[in-house]
TIVO-882949 format. One record per residue (C-alpha): x, y, z; residue number from 0. Coordinates in pm, 1 decimal, padded with zeros to 6 digits. Each point is the difference from the previous one (the first is absolute). Layout:
BEGIN
X	Y	Z	NUM
...
//
This chain:
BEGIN
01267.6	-00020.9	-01407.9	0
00384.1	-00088.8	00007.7	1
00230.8	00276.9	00208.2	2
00178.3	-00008.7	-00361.3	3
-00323.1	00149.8	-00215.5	4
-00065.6	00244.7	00288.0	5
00360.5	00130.2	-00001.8	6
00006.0	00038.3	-00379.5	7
-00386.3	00147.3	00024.5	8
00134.6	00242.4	00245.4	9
00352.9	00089.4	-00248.4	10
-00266.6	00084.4	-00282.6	11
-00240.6	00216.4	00186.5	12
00305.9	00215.3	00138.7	13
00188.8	00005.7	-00329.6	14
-00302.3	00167.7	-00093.7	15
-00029.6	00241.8	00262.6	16
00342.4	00087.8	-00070.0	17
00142.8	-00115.0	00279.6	18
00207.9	-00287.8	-00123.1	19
00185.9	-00038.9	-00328.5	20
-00005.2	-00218.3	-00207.3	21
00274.1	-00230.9	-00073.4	22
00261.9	00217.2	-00137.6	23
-00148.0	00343.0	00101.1	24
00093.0	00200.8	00298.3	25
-00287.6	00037.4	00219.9	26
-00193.0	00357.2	00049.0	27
-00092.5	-00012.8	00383.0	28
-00292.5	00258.7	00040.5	29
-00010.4	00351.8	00191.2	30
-00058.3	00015.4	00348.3	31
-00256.7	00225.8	-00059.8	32
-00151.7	-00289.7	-00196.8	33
00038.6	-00229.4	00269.0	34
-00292.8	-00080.3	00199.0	35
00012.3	-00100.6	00336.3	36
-00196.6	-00145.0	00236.6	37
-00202.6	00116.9	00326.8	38
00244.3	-00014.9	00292.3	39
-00251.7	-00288.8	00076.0	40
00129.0	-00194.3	-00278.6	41
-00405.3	-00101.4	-00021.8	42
-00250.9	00054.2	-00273.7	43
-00341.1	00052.1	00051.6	44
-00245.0	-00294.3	-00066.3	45
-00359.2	00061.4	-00050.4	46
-00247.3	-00164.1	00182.6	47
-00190.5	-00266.1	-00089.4	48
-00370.6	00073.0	-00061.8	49
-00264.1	-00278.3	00098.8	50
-00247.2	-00052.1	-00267.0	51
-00328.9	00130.5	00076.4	52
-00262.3	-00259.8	-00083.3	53
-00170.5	00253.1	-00142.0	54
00309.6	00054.0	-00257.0	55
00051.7	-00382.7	-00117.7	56
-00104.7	-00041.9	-00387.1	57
-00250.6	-00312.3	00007.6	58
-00024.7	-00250.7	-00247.6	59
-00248.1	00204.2	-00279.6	60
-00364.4	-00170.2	00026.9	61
-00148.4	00167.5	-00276.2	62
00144.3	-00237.9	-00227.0	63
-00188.7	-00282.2	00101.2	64
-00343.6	-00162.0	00069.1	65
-00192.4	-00258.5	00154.8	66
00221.2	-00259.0	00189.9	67
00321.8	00116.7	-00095.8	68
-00096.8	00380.4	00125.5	69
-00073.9	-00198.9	00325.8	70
00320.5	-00207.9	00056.6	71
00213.6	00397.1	-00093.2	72
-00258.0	00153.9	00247.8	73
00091.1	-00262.7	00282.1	74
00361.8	00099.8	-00097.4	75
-00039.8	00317.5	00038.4	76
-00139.1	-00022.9	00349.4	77
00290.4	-00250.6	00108.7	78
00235.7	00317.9	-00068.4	79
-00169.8	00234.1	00143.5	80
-00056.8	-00201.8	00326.4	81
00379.2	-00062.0	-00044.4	82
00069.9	00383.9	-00041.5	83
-00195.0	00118.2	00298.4	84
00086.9	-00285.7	00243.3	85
-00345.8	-00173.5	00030.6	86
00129.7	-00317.4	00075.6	87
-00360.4	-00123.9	00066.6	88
-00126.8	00117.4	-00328.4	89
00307.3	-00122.0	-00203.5	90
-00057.7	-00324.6	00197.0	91
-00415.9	-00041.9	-00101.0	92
00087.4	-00000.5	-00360.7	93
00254.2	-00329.1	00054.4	94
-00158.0	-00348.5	-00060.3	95
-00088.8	-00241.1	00228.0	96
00323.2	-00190.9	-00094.7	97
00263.7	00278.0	-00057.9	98
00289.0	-00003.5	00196.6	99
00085.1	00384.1	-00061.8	100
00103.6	00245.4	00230.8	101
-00047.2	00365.8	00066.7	102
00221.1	00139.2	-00247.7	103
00257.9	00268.1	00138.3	104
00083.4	00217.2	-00316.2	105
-00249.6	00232.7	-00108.6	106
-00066.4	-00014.4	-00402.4	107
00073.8	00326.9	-00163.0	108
-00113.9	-00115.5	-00368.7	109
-00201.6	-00312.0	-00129.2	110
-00052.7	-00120.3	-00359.7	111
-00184.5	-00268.6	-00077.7	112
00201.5	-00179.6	-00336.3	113
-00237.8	-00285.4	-00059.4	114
-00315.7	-00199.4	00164.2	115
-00141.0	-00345.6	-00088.4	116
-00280.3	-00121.6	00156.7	117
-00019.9	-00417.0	00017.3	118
-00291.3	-00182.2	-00103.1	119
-00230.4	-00201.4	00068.5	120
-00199.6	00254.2	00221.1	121
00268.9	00259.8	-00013.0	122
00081.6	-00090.7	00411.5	123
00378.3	00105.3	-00025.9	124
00161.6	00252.9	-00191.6	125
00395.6	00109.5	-00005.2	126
00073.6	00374.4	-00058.8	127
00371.4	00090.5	-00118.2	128
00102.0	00338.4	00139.6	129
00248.5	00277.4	-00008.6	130
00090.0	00121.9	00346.9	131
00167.6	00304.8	00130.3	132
00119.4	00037.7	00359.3	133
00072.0	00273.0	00208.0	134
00343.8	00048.7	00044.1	135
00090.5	-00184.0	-00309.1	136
-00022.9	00299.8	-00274.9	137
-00033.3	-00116.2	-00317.6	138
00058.5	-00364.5	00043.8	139
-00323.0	-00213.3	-00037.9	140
-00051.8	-00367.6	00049.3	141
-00235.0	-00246.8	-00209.0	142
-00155.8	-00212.7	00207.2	143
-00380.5	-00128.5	00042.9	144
-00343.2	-00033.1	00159.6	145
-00145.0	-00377.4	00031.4	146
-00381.6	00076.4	00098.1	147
-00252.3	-00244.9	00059.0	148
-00402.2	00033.4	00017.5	149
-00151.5	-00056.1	00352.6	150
-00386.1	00119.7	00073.5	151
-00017.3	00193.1	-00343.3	152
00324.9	00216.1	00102.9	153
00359.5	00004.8	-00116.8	154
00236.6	-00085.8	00233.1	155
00366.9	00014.6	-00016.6	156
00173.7	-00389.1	00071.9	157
00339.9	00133.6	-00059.9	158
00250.5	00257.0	-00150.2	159
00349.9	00052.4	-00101.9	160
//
């Protein structure tokens, strides 16, 4: 944003306040008694930031699927939790043999799942698009997905964005 849009964004909001005229007009300046001022430590109070509880994070809803697709949102669902509480080695177990992923450091706070399609022959891989919310992000959310692949009957998770 320009200096120039932020000065005139900053005329209109105090032309109406009252505090500026417009072009033309003489300006009303408020009371004193209207005036607010400041703690003498010119600070303002910022409320802490509270860690997500794993307990607290919304999972991706598994009564909306069955058979191998209720799998790969199960395995999901126990990536983010592992994530949540710090169990690096449990995060780890659900990687494949030839994922490259890290231990995540954000905890989730909210995950969606938008879409899944499984890949045939043999369904052995599967992608999973997802809506993500992270702590410390508010309402922002990222799309991003799960690439899983079959290994000893179990869904595994090869990689992630």
């Amino acid at each position: 944003m320009s200096y120039k849009l932020i000065g005139m964004l900053l005329a209109i909001g105090a032309i109406a306040a009252g505090c500026m005229a417009a072009p033309g007009e003489r300006p009303v300046l408020p009371a004193k008694a209207q005036i607010e001022s400041l703690p003498e430590s010119n600070s303002v109070p910022i409320p802490e930031s509270k860690e997500p509880d794993p307990a607290e994070a919304i999972y991706a809803d598994e009564s909306k699927y069955g058979g191998e697709e209720l799998k790969l949102i199960q395995t999901i669902n126990r990536s983010v939790r592992f994530q949540n509480e710090g169990d690096q080695d449990g995060y780890m177990s659900l990687l494949a043999e030839n994922s490259n992923l890290g231990f995540p450091s954000r905890k989730v706070q909210k995950i969606e799942v938008v879409g899944i399609r499984l890949h045939t022959p043999k369904e052995l891989s599967a992608i999973v698009t997802t809506r993500t919310w992270l702590e410390g992000d508010g309402d922002v959310y990222s799309d991003g997905f799960y690439l899983l692949s079959k290994e000893e009957e179990e869904w595994r998770i090869v990689d992630k964005d």
